[in-house]
Structures are given as C-alpha cells and as structure tokens.
N, CA, C and O atoms as a GROMACS GRO file, in nm:
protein
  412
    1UNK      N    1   0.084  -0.117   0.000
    1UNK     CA    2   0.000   0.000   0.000
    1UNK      C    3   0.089   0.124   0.000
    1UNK      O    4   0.183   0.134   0.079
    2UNK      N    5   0.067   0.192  -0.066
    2UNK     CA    6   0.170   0.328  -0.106
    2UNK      C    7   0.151   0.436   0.019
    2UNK      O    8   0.060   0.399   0.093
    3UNK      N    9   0.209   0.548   0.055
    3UNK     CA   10   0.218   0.574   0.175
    3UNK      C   11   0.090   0.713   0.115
    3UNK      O   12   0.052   0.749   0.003
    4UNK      N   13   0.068   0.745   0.218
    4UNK     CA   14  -0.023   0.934   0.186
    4UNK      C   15   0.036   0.988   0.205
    4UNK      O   16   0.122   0.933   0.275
    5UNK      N   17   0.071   1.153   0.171
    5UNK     CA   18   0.145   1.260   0.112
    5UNK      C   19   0.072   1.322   0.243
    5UNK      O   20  -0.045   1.311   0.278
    6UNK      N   21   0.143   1.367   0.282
    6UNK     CA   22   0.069   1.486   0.436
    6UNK      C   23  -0.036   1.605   0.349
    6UNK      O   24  -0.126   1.633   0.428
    7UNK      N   25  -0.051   1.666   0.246
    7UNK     CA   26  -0.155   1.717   0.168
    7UNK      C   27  -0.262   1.645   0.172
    7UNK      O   28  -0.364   1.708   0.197
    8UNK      N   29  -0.273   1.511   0.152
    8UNK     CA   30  -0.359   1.413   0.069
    8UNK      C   31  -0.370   1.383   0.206
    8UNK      O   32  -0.476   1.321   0.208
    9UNK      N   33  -0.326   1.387   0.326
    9UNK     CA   34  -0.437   1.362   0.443
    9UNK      C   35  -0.476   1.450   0.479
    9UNK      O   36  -0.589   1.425   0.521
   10UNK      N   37  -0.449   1.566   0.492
   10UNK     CA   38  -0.508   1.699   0.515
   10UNK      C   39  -0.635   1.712   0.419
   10UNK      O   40  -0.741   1.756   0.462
   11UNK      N   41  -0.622   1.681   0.320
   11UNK     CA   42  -0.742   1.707   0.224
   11UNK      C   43  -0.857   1.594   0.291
   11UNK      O   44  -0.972   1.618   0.327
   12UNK      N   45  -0.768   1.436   0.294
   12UNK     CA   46  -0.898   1.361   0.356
   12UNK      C   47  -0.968   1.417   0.446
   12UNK      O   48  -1.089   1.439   0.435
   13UNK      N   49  -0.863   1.460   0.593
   13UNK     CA   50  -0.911   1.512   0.678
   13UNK      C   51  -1.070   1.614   0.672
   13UNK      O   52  -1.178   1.602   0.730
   14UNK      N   53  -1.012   1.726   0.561
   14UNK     CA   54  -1.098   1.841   0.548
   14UNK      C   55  -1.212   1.781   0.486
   14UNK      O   56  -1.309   1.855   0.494
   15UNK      N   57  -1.239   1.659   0.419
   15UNK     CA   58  -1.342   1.606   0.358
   15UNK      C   59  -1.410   1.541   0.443
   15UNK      O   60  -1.530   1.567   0.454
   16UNK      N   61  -1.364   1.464   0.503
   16UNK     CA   62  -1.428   1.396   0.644
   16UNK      C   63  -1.478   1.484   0.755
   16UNK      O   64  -1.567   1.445   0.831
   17UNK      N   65  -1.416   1.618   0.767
   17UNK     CA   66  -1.480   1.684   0.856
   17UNK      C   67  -1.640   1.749   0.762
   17UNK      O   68  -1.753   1.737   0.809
   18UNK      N   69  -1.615   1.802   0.653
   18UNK     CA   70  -1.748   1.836   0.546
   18UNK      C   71  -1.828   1.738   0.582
   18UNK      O   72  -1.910   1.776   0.664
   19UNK      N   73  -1.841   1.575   0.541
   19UNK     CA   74  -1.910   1.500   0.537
   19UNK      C   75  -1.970   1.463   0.658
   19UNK      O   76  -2.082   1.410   0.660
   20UNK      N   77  -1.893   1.491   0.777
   20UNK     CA   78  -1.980   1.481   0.934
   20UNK      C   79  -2.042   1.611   0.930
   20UNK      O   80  -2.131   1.629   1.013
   21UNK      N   81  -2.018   1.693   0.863
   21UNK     CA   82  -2.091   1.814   0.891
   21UNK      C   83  -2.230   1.798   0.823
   21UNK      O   84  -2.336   1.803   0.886
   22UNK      N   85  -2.220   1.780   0.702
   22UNK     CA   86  -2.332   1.790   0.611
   22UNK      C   87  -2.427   1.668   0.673
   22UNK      O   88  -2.548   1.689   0.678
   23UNK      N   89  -2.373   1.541   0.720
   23UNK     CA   90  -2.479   1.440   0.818
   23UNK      C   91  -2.545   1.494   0.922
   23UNK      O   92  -2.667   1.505   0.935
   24UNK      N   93  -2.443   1.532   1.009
   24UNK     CA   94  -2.516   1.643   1.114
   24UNK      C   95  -2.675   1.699   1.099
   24UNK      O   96  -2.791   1.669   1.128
   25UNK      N   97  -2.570   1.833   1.012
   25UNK     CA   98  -2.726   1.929   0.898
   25UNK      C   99  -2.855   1.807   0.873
   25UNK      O  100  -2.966   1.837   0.918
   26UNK      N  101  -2.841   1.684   0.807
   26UNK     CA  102  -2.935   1.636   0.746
   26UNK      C  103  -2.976   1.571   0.914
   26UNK      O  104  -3.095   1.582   0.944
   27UNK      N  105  -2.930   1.539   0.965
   27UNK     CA  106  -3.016   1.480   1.094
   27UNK      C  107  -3.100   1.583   1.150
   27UNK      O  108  -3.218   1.564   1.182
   28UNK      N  109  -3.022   1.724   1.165
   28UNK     CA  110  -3.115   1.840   1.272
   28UNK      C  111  -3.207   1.843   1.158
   28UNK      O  112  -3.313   1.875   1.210
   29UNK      N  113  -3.231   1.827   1.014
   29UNK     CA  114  -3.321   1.874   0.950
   29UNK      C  115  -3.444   1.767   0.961
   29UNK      O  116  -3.558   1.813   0.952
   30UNK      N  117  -3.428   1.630   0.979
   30UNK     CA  118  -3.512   1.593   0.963
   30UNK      C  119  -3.577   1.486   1.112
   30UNK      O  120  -3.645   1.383   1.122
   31UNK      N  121  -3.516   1.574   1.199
   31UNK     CA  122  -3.563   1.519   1.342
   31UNK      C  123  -3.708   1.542   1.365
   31UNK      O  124  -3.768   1.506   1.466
   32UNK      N  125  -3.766   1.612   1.251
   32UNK     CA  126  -3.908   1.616   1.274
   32UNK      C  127  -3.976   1.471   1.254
   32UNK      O  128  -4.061   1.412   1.321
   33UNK      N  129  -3.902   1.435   1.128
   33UNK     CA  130  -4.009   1.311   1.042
   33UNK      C  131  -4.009   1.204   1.168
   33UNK      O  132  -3.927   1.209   1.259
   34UNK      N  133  -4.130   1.093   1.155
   34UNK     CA  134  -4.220   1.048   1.212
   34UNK      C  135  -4.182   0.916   1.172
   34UNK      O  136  -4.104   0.905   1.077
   35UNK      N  137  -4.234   0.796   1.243
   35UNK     CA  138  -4.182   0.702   1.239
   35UNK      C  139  -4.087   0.609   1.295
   35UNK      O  140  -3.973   0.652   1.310
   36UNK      N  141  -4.118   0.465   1.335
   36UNK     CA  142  -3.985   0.400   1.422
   36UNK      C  143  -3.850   0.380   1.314
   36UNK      O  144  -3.735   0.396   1.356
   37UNK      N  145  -3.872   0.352   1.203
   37UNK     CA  146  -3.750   0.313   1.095
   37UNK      C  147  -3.683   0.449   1.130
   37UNK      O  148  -3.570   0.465   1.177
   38UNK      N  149  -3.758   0.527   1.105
   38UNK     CA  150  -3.663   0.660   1.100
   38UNK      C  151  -3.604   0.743   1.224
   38UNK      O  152  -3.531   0.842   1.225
   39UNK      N  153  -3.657   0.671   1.325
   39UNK     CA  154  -3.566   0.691   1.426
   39UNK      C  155  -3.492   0.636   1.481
   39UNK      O  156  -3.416   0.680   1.568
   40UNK      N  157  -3.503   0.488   1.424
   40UNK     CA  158  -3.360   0.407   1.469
   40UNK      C  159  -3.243   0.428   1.369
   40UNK      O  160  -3.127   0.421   1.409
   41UNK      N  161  -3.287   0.464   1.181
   41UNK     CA  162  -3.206   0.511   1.136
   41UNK      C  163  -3.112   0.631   1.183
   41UNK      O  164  -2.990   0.637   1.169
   42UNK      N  165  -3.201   0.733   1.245
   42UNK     CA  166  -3.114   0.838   1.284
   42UNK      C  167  -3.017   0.814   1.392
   42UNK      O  168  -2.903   0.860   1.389
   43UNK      N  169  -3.081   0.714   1.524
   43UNK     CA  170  -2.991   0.698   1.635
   43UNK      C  171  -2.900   0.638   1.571
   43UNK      O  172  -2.810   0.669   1.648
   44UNK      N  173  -2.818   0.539   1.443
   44UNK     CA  174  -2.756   0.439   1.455
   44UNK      C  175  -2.662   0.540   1.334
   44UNK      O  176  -2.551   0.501   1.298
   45UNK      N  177  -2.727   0.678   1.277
   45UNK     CA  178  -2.624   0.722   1.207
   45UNK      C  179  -2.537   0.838   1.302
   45UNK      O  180  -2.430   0.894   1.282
   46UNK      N  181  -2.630   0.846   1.406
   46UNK     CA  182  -2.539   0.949   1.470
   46UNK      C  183  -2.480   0.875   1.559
   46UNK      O  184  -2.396   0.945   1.615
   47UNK      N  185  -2.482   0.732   1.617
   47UNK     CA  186  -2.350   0.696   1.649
   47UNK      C  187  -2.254   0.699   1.596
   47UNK      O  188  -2.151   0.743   1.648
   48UNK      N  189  -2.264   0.642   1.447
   48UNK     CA  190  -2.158   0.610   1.363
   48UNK      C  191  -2.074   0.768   1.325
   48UNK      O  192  -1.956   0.775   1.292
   49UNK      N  193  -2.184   0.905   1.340
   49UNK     CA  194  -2.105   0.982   1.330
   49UNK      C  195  -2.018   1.063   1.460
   49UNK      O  196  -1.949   1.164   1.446
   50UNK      N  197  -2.041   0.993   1.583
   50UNK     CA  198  -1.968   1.015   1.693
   50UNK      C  199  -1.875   0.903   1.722
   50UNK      O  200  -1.794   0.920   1.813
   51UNK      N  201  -1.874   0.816   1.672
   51UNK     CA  202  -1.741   0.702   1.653
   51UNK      C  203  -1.649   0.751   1.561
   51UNK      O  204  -1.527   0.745   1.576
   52UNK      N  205  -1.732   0.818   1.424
   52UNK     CA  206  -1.596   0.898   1.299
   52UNK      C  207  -1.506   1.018   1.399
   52UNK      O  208  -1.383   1.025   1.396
   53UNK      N  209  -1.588   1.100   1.478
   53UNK     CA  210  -1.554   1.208   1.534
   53UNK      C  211  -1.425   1.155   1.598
   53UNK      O  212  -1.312   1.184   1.556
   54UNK      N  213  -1.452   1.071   1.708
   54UNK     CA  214  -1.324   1.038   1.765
   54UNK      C  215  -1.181   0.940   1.698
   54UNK      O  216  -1.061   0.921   1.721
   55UNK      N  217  -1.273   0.904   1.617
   55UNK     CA  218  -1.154   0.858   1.549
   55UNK      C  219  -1.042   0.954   1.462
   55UNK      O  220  -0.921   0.954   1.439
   56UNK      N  221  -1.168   1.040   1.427
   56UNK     CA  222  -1.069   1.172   1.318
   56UNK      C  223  -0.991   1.219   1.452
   56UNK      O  224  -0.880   1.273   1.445
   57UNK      N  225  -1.041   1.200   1.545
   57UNK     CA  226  -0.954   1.314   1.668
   57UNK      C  227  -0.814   1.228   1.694
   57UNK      O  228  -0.696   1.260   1.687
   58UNK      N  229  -0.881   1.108   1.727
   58UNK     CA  230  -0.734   1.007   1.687
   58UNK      C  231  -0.603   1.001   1.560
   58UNK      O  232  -0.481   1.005   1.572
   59UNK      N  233  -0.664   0.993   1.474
   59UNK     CA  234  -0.588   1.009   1.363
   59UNK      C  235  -0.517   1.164   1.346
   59UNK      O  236  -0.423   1.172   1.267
   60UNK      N  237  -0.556   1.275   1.409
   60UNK     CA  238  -0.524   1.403   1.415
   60UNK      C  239  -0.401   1.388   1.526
   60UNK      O  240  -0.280   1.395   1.502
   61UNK      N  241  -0.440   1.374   1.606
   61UNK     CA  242  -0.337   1.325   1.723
   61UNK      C  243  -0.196   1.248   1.695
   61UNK      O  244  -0.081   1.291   1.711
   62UNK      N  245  -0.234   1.134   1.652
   62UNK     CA  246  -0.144   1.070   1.575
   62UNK      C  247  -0.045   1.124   1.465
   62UNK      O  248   0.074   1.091   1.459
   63UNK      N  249  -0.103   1.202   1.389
   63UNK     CA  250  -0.033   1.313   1.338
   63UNK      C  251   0.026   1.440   1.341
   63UNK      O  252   0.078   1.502   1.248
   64UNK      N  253   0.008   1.480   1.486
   64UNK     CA  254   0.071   1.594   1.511
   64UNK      C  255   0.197   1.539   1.577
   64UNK      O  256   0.303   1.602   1.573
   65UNK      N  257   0.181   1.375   1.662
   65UNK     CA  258   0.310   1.334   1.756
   65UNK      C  259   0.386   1.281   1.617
   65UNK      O  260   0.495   1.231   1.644
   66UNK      N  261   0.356   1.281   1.485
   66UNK     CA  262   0.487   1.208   1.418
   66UNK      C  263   0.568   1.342   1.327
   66UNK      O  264   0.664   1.345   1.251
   67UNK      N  265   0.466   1.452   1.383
   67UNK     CA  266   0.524   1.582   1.318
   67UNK      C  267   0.625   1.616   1.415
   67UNK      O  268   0.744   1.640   1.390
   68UNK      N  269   0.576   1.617   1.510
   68UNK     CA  270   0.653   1.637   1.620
   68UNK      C  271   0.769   1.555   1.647
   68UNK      O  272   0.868   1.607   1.698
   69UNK      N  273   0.767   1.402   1.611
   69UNK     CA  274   0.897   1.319   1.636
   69UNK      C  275   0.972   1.343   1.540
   69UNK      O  276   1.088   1.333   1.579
   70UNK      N  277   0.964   1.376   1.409
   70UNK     CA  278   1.030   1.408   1.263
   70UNK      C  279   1.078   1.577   1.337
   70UNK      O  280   1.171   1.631   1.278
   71UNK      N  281   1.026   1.643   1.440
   71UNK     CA  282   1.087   1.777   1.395
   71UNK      C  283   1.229   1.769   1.554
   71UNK      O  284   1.330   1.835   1.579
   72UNK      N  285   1.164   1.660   1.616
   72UNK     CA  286   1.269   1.637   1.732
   72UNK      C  287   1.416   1.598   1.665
   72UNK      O  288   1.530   1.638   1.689
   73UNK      N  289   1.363   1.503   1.571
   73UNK     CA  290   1.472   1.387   1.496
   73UNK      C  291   1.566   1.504   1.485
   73UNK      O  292   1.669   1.534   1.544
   74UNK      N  293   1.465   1.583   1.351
   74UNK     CA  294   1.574   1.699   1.284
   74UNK      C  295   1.623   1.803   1.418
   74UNK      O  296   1.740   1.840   1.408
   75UNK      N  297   1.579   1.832   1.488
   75UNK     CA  298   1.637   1.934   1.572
   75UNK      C  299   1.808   1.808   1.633
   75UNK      O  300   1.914   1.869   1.645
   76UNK      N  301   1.808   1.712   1.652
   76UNK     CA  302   1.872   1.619   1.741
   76UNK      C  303   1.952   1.588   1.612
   76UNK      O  304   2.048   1.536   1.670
   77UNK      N  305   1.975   1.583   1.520
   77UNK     CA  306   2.041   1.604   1.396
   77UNK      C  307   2.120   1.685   1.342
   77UNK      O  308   2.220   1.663   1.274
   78UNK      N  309   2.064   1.798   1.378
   78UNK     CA  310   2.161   1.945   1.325
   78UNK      C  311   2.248   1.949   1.442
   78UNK      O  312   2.366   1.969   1.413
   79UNK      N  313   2.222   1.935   1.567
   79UNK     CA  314   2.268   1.938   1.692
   79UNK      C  315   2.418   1.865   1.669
   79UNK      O  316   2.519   1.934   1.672
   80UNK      N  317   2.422   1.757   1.653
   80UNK     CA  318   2.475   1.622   1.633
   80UNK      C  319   2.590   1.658   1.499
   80UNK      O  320   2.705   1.618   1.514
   81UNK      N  321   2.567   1.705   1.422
   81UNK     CA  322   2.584   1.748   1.277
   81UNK      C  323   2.554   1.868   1.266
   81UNK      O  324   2.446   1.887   1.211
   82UNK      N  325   2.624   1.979   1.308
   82UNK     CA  326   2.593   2.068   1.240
   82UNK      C  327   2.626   2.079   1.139
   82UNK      O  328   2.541   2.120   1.060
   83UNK      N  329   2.805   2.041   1.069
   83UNK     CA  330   2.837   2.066   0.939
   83UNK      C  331   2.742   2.047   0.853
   83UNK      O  332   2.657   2.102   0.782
   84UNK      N  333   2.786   1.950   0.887
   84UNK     CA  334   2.670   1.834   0.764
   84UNK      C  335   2.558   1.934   0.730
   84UNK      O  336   2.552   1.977   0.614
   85UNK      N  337   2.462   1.977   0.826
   85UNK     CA  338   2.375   2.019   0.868
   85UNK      C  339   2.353   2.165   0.739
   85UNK      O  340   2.277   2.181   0.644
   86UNK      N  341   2.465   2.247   0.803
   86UNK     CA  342   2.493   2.336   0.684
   86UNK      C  343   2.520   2.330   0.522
   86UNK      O  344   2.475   2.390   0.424
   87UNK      N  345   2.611   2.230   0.542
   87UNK     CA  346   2.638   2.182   0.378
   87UNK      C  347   2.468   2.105   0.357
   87UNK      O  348   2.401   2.204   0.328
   88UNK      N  349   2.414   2.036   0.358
   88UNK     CA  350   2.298   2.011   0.310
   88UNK      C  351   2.190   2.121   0.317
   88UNK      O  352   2.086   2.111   0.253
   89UNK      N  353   2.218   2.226   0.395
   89UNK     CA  354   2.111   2.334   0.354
   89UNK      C  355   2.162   2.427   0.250
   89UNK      O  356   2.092   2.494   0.174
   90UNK      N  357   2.340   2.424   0.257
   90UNK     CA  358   2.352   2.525   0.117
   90UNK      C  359   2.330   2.452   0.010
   90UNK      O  360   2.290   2.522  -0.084
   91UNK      N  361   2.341   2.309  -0.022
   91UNK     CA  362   2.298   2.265  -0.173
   91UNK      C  363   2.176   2.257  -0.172
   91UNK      O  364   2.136   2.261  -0.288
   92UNK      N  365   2.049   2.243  -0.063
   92UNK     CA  366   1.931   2.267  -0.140
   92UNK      C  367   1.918   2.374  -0.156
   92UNK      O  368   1.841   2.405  -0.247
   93UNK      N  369   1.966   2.449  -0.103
   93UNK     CA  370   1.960   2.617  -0.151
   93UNK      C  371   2.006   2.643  -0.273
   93UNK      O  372   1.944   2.698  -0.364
   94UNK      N  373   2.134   2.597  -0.274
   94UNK     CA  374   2.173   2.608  -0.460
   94UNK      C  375   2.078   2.572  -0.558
   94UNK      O  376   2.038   2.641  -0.651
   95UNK      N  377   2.046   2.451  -0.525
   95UNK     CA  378   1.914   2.365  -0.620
   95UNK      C  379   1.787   2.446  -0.595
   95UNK      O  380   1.735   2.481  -0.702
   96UNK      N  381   1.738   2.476  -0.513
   96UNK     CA  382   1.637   2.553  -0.522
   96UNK      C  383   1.655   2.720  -0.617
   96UNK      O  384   1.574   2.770  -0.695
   97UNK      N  385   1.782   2.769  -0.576
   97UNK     CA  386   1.812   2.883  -0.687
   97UNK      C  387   1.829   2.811  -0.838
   97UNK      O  388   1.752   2.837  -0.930
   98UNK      N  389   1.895   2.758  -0.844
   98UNK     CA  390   1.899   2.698  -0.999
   98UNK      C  391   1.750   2.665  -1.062
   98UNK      O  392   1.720   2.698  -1.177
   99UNK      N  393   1.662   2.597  -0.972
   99UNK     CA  394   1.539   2.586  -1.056
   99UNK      C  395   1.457   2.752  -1.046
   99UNK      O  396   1.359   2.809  -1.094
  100UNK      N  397   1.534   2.771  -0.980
  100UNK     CA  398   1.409   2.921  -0.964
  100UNK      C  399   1.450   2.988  -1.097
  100UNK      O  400   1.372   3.035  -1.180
  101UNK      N  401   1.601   2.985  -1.106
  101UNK     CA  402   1.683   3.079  -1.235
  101UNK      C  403   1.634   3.070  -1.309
  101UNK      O  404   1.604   3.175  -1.366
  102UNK      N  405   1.563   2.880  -1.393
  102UNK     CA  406   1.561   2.885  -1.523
  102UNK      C  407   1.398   2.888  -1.511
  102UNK      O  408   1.349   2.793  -1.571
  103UNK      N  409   1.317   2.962  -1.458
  103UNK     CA  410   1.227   2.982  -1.501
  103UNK      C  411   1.217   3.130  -1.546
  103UNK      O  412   1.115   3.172  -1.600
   0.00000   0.00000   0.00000
C-alpha cells in the first residue's frame, strides 16, 4: 500500500470533517419526520457519526506526535551534525536557486 502525502491527508481530513458536517445538517433537519424506521435510522447514524468524530480526533493526534517526532529527529540532527547540517542546507539552496533561475 503506497504511503499518503501529508496534503492528501489533510485534504482527507478536510473532507471527512465536510461530510460529518453535512450528516449532522441532514439529521437536525429531519428530526421532525415520524416514524420507528426513521428513528432508529437516525440513532444508529449518529453513532456512527460520533465514533468517525473520535476517530478523526485520533488520527489528528497521531499526526501531530509524528510531526513532532520528525521535527525532534531533525532538531537532534543538526545538533549532532551541524556541518553536515549546513552543507545540506547550502545545496538545497543552490538547487532551489537553480530551478528558480531557469524559469
């Protein structure tokens, strides 16, 4: 399975939060209608949308501690290495000027 691009979960993210939203909306809208089907439908979708909730909160979580362990790494890296540290920021810097040049 190919990995996700931190964009491409951010985007899931922002879609998954739309789509609990817009369920939401359609439940307060139709808490009027009448009927047992339709009120066990509603109780059993708004669990499912308070089980997504915490899970997105999970998966959010989860992703701020591996932002956070990737920015420890690098801080504990330059530390460790500074040369290094420098010489790899002046050649992406070079490379980043060179593509900037030839546009």
């Amino acid at each position: 399975m190919t990995e996700i691009t931190a964009v491409q979960k951010e985007k899931l993210m922002s879609d998954l939060r739309v789509v609990i939203s817009d369920a939401e909306e359609l439940l307060r809208m139709t808490a009027g209608e009448a009927g047992e089907g339709t009120a066990d439908l509603r109780g059993r979708v708004q669990a499912r949308m308070n089980q997504a909730k915490v899970e997105l909160i999970h998966v959010q979580e989860a992703a701020a501690a591996k932002v956070k362990a990737a920015g420890h790494a690098t801080d504990e890296f330059v530390h460790v290495n500074p040369w290094q540290s420098i010489g790899i920021a002046a050649a992406m810097g070079l490379l980043l000027g060179l593509l900037i040049s030839r546009r």
